[in-house]
SEMARPA-834855 format. One record per atom (N, C-alpha, C): residue in one letter; x, y, z. Coordinates in nm, 2 decimals. Atoms other than C-alpha are relative to their C-alpha. Layout:
<rs>
rest, u, v, w
A, X, Y, Z
...
</rs>
This chain:
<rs>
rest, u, v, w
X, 0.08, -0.12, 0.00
X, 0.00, 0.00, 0.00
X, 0.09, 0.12, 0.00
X, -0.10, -0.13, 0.03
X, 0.13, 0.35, -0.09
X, 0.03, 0.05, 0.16
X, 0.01, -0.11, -0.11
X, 0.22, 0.57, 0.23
X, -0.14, 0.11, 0.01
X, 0.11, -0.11, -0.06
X, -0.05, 0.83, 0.16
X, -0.11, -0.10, 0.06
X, 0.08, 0.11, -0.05
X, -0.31, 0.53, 0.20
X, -0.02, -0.03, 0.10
X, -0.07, 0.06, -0.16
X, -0.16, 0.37, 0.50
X, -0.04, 0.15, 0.09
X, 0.03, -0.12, -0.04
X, -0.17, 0.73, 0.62
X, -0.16, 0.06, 0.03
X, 0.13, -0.02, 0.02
X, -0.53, 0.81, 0.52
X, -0.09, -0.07, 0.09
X, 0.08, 0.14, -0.03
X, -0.66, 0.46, 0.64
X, 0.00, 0.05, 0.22
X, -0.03, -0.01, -0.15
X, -0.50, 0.57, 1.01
X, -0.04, 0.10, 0.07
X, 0.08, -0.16, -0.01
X, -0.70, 0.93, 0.98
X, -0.13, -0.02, 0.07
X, 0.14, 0.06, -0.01
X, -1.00, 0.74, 0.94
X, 0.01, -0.06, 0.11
X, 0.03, 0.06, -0.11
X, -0.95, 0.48, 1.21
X, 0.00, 0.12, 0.13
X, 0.00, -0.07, -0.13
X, -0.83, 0.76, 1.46
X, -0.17, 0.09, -0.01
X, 0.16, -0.05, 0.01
X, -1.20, 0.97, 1.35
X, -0.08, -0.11, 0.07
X, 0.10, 0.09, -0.02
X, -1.38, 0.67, 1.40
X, -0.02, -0.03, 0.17
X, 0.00, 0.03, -0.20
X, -1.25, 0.63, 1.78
X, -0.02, 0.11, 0.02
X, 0.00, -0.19, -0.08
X, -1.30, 1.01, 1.85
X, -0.18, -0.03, -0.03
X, 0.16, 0.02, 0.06
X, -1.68, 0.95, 1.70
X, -0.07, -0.12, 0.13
X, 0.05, 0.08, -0.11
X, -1.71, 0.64, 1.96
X, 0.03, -0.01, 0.08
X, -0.12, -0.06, -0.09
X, -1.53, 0.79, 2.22
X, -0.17, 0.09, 0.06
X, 0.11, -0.14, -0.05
X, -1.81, 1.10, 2.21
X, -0.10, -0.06, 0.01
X, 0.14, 0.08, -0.03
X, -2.10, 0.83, 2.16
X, -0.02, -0.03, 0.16
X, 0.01, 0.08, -0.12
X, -2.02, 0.66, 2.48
X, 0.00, 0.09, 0.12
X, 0.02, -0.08, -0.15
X, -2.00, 0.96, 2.68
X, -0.09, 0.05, 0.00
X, 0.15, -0.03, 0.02
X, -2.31, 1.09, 2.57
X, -0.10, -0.10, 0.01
X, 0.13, 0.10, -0.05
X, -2.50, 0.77, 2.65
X, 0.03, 0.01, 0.18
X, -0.04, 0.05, -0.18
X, -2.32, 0.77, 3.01
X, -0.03, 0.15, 0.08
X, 0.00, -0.16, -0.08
X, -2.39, 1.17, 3.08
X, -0.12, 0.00, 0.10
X, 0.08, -0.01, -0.12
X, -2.58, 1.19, 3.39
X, -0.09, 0.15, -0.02
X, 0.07, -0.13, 0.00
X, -2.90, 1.44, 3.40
X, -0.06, -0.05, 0.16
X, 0.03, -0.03, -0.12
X, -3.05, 1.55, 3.74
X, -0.16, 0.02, -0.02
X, 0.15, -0.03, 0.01
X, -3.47, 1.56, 3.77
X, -0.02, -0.02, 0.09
X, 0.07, 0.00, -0.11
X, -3.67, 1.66, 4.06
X, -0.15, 0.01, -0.07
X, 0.16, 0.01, 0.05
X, -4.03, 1.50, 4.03
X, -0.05, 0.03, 0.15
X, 0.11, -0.05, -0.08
X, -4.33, 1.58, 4.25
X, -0.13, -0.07, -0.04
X, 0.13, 0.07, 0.06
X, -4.63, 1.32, 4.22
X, -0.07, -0.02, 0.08
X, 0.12, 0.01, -0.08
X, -4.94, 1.35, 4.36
X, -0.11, -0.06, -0.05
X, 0.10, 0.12, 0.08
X, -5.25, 1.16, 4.36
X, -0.04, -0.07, 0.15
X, 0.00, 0.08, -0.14
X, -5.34, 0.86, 4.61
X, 0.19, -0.05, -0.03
X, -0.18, 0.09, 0.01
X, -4.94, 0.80, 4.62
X, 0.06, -0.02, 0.18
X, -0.02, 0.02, -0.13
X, -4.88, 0.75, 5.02
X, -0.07, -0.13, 0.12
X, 0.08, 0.09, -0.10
X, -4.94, 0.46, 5.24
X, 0.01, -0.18, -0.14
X, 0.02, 0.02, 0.14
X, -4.89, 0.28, 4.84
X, 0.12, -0.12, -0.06
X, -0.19, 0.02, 0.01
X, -4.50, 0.14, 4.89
X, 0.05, 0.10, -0.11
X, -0.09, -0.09, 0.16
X, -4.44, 0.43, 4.59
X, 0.16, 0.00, 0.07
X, -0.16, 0.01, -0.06
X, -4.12, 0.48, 4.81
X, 0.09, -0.11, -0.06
X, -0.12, 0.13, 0.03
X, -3.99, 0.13, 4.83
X, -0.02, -0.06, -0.14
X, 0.00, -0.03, 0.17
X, -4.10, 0.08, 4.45
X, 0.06, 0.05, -0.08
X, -0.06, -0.09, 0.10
X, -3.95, 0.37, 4.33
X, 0.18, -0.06, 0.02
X, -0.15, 0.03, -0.03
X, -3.61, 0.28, 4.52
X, 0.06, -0.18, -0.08
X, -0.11, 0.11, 0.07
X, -3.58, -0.07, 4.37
X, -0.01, 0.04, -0.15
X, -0.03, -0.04, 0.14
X, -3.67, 0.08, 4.00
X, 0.11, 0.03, -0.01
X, -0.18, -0.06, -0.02
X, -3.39, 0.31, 4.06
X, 0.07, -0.05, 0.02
X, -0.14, 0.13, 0.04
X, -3.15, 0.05, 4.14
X, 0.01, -0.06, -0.13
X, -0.01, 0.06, 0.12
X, -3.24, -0.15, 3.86
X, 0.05, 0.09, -0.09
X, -0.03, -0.13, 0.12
X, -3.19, 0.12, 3.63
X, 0.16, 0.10, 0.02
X, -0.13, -0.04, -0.04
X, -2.88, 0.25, 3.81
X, -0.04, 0.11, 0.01
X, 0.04, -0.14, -0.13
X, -3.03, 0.58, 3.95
X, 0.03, 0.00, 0.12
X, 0.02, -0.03, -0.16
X, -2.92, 0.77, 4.22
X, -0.05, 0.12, 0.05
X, 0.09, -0.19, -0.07
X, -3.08, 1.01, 4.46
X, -0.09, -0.02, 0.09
X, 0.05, 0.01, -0.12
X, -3.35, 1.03, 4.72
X, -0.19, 0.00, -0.07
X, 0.21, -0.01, 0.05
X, -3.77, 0.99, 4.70
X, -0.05, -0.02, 0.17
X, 0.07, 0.00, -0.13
X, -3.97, 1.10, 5.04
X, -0.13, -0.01, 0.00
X, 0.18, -0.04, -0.02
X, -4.34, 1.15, 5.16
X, 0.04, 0.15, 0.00
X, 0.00, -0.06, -0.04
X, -4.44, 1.46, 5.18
X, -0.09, 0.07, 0.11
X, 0.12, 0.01, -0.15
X, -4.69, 1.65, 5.47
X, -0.13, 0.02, -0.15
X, 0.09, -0.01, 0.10
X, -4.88, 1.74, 5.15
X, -0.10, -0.11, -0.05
X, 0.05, 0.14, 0.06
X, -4.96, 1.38, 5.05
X, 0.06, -0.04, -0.19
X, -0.01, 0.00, 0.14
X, -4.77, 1.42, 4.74
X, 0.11, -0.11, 0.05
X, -0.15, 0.02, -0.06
X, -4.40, 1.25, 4.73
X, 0.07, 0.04, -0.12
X, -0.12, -0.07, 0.14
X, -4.12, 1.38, 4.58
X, 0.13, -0.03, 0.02
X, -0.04, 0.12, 0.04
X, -3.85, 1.22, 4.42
X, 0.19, 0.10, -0.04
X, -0.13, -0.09, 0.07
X, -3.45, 1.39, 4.32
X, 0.05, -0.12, -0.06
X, -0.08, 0.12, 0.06
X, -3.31, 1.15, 4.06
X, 0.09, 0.03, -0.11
X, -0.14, -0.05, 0.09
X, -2.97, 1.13, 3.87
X, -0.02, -0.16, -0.05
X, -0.01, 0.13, 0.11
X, -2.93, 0.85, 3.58
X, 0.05, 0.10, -0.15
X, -0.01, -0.03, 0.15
X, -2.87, 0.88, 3.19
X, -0.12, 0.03, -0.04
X, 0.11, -0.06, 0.00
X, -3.12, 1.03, 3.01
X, -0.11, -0.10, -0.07
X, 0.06, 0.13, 0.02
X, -3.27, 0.70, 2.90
X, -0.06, -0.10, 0.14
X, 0.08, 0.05, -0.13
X, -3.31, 0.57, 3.26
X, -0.06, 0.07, 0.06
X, 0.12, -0.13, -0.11
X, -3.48, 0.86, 3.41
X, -0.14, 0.02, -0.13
X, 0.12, 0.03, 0.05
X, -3.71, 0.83, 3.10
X, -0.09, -0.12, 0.05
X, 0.08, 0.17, -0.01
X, -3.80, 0.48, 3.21
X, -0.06, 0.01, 0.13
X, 0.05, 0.00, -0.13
X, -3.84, 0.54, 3.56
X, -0.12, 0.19, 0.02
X, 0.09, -0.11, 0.05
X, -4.05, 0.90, 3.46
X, -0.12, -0.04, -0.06
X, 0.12, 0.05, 0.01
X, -4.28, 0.68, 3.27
X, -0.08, -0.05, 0.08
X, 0.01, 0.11, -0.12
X, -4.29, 0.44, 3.56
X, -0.09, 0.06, 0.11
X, 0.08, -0.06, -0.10
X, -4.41, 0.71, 3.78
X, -0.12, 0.11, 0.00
X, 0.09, -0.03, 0.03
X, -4.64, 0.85, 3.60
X, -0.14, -0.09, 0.07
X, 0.11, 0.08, -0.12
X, -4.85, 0.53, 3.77
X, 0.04, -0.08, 0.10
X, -0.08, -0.05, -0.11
X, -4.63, 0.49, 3.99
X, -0.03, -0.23, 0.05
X, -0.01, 0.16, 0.03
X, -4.67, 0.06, 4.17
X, -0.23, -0.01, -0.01
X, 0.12, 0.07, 0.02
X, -5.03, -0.14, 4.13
X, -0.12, 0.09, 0.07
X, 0.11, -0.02, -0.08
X, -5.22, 0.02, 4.44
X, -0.04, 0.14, -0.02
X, -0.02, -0.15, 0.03
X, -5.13, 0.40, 4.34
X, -0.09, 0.04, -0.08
X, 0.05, -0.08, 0.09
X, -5.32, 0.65, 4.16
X, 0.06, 0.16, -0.05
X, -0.09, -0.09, 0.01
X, -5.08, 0.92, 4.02
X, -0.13, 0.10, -0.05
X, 0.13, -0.13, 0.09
X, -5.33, 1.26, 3.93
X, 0.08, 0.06, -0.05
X, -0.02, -0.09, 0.06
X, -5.06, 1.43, 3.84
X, 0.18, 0.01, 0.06
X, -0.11, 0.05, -0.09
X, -4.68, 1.44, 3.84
X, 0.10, 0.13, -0.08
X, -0.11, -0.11, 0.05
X, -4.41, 1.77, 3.80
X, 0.12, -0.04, -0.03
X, -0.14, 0.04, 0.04
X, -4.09, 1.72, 3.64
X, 0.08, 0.11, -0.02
X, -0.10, -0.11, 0.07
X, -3.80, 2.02, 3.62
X, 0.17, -0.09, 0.05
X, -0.18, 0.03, 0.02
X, -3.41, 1.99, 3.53
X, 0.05, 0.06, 0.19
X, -0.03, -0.06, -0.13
X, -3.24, 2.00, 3.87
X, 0.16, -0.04, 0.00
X, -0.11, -0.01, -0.02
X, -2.91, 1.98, 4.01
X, 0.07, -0.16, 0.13
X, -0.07, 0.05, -0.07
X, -2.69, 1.74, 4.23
X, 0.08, -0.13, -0.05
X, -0.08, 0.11, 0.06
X, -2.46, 1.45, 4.26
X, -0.06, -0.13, 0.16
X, 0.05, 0.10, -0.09
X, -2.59, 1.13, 4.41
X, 0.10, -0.14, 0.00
X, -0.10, 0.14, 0.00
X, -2.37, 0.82, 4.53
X, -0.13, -0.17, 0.01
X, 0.08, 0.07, -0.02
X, -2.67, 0.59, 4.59
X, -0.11, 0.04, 0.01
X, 0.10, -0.06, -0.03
X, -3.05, 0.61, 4.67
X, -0.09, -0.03, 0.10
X, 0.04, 0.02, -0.18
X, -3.21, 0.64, 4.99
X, -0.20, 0.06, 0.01
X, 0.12, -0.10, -0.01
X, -3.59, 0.71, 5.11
X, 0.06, 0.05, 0.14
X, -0.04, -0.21, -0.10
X, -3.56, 1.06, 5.31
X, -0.13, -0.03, 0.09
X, 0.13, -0.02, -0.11
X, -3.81, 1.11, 5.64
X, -0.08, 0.11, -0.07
X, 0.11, -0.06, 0.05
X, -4.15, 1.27, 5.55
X, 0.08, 0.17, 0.01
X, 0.00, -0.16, -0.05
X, -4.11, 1.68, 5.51
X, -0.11, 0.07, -0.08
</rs>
């Protein structure tokens, strides 16, 4: 093979690793979502429900009661698992009736996920 070839061929491979390099970090980027779901959600296990989703899914972050009757939830994942567990809580487990559920971009870093005492 000529040199420029050989050359060219080693352009391309290095592109191709810089291209699946930036794929894989953009599947692994962590987003932050604080939900708010109200409804009959209390008394329901939504808690312990939501916390094993979120494991399975590899979310971390916290989900309480609130004095409201609502519960609300801070969760860190990829933006593919927090869709899953977002749909998930839209009806949240079997016994629950979700009326209505807030979602905004939020902030933090979570090492694992815990349920929080009522506030």
């Amino acid at each position: 093979m000529e040199t420029a070839s050989v050359h060219a061929l080693g352009l391309l491979a290095s592109m191709l690793d810089q291209l699946r390099a930036r794929r894989l970090r953009l599947q692994t980027r962590k987003m932050v979502k604080h939900l708010r779901i109200h409804g009959r959600v209390q008394g329901v296990f939504f808690r312990e429900t939501m916390r094993r989703q979120a494991e399975m899914l590899g979310i971390t972050g916290w989900v309480r009661n609130c004095f409201d009757m609502s519960v609300e939830a801070m969760l860190q994942g990829t933006p593919e698992a927090l869709d899953t567990i977002i749909a998930w809580a839209h009806h949240g487990p079997e016994s629950a009736q979700v009326e209505r559920l807030e979602i905004k971009e939020s902030e933090g870093n979570f090492t694992g996920f815990e349920i929080l005492r009522t506030r």
